[in-house]
C-alpha positions as CSV (number, residue, x, y, z in Angstrom):
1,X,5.1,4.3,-14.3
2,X,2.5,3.1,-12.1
3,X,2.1,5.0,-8.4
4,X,-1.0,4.7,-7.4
5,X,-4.2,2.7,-8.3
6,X,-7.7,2.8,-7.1
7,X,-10.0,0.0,-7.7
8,X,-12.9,-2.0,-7.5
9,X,-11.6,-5.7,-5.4
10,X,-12.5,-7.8,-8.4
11,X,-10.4,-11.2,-6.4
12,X,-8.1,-10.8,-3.9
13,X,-6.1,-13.5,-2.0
14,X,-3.0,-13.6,0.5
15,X,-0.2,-12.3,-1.4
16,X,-2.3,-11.1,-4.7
17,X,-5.7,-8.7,-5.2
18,X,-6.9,-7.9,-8.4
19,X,-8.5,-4.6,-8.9
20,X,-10.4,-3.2,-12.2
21,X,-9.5,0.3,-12.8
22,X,-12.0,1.5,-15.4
23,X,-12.3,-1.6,-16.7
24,X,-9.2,-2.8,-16.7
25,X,-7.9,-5.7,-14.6
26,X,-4.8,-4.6,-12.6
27,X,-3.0,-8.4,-10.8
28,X,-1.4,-6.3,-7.9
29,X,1.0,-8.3,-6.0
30,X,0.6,-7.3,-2.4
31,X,2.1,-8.5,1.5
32,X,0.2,-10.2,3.7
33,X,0.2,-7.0,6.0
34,X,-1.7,-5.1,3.3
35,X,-4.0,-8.0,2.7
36,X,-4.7,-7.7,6.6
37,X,-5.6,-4.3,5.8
38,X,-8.0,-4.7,2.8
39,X,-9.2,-8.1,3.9
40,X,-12.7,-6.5,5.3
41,X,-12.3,-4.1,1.8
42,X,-15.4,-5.3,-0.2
43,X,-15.0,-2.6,-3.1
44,X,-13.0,-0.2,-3.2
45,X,-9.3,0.1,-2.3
46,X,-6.8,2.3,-2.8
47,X,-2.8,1.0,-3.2
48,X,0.3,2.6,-3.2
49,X,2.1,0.8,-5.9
50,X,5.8,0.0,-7.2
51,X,5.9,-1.4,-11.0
52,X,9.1,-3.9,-11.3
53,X,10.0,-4.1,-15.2
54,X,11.9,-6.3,-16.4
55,X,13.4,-8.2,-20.1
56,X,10.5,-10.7,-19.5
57,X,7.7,-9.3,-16.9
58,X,6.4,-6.4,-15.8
59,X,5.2,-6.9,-12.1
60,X,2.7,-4.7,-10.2
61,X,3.3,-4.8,-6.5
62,X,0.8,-2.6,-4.0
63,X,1.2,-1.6,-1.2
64,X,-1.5,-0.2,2.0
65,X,0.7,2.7,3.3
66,X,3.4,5.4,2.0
67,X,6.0,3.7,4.6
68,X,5.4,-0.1,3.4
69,X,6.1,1.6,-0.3
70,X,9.2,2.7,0.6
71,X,10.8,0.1,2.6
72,X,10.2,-2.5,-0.5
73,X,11.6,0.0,-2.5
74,X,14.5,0.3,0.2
75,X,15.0,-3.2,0.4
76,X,15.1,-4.2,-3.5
77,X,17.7,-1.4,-3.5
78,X,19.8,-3.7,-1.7
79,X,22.2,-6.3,-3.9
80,X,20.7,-9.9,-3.9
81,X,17.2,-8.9,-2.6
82,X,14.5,-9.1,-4.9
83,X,10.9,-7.5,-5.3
84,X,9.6,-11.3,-4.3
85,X,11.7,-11.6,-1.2
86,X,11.5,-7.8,-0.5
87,X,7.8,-8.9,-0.4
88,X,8.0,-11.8,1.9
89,X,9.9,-9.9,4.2
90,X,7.6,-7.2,4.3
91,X,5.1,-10.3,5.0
92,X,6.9,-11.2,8.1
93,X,7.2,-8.1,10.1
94,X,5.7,-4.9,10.8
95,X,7.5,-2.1,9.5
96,X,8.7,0.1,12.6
97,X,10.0,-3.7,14.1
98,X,11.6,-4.0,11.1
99,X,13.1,-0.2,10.9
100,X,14.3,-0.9,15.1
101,X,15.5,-4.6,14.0
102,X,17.5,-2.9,11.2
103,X,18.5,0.3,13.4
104,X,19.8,-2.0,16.4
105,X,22.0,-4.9,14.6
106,X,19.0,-7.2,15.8
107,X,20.3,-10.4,13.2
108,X,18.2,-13.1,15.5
109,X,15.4,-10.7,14.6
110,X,16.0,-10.9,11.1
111,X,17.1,-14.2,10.6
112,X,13.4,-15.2,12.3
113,X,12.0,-13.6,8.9
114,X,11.2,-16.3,6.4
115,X,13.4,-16.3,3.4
116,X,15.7,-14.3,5.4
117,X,19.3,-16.4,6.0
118,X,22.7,-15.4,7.9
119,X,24.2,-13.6,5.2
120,X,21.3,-11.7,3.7
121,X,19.7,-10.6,7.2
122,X,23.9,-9.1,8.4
123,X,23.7,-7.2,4.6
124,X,20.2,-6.0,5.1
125,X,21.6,-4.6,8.4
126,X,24.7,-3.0,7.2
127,X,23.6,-1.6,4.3
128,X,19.9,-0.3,5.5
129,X,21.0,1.0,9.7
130,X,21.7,4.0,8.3
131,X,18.8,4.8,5.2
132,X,15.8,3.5,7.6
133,X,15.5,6.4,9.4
134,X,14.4,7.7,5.8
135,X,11.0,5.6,5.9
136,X,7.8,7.3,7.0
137,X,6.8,5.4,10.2
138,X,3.0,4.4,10.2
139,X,2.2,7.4,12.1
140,X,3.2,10.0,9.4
141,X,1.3,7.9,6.5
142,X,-1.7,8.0,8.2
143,X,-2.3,11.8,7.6
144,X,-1.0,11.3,4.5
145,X,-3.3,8.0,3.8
146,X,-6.5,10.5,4.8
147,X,-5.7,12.9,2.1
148,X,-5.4,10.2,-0.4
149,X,-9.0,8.9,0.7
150,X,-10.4,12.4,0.0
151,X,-8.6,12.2,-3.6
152,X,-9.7,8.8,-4.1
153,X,-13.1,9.0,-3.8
154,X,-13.4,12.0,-5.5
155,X,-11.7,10.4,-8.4
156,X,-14.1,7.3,-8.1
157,X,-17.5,9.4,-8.4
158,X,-16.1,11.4,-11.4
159,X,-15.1,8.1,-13.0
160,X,-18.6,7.3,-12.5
161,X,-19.8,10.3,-14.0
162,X,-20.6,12.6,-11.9
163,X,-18.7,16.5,-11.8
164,X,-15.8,16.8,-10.2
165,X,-16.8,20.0,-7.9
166,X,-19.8,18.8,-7.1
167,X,-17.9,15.6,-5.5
168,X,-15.3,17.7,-4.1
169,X,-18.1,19.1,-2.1
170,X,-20.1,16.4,-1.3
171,X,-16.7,13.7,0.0
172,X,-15.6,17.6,2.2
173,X,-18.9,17.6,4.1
174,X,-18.9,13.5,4.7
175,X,-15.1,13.8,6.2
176,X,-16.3,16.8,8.0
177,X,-18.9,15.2,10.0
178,X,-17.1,12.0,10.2
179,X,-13.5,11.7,9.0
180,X,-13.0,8.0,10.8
181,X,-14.9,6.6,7.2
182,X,-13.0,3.9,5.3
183,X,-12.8,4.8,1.0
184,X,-15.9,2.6,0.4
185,X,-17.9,3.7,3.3
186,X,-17.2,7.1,2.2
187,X,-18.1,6.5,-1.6
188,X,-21.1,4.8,-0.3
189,X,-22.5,7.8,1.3
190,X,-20.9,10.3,-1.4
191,X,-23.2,8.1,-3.7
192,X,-26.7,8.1,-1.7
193,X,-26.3,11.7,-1.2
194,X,-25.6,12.7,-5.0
195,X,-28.7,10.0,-6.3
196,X,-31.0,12.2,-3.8
């Protein structure tokens, strides 16, 4: 299984990136709220991802934040919604106005979401009102999103070569002076300080 990839942008577009992870080509489906997210990116990002297998494909789909993650996987969880529509919904709303639109019974607000008809926005409703308290909101990812930074670029530089505690140090004194960096900015620096 698949959880996590970080990777040089190698294409990216609305609803797909593709990202080379040590020379490999990773297609990454991804929601248009990610691509918001990674649409400055110019090298490196980092995805959360899900892998879909099935008889006849094996899908990648990534993901900017631990709480997008787990509402797809909530929502493909659900009879009748699939990883594509799961990733057009995600597409069409922010997450915590989709958790309050699921908490609330709000079916105009569903029903508003592309893709999203009668029947499959009162299911959604039933079945999720309960589990989407379960989701991380945006909030708790971010902490988690800062650690995974830290991990990533350490994991770029020794992919690059370079030893692993020597990195460790060098990515802990960047975030220490300034811990508002983005991955790339951050390998960026990492870099120009270990070539000197």
């Amino acid at each position: 299984m698949i959880g996590h990839l970080t990777g040089k942008i190698i294409k990216k577009k609305p609803t797909q990136v593709i990202l080379d992870v040590n020379g490999v080509g990773y297609i990454v489906n991804i929601t248009l709220n990610t691509f918001d997210k990674i649409s400055n990116e110019e090298n490196f990002v980092s995805l959360h991802t899900h892998l879909q297998v099935r008889e006849d494909s094996m899908d990648l789909f990534g993901f900017f934040t631990v709480s997008e993650k787990e509402m797809f996987e909530l929502l493909i969880s659900i009879s009748g919604v699939g990883p594509k529509l799961a990733q057009g919904i995600l597409s069409g709303i922010q997450i915590d106005e989709l958790k309050d639109a699921l908490r609330n019974g709000n079916l105009s607000r569903m029903i508003a979401i592309p893709g999203v008809g009668r029947k499959t926005g009162e299911r959604l409703i039933v079945e999720l009102r309960e589990k989407v308290d379960k989701v991380s909101s945006e909030f708790d990812s971010i902490s988690k999103e800062k650690f995974t930074i830290k991990n990533d670029a350490v994991a770029a530089l020794t992919s690059l070569g370079y030893n692993q505690k020597n990195a460790e140090r060098i990515i802990r004194q960047i975030l220490d002076a300034n811990s508002t960096l983005t991955i790339e900015e951050l390998i960026k620096e990492a870099l120009s300080l270990m070539n000197n």
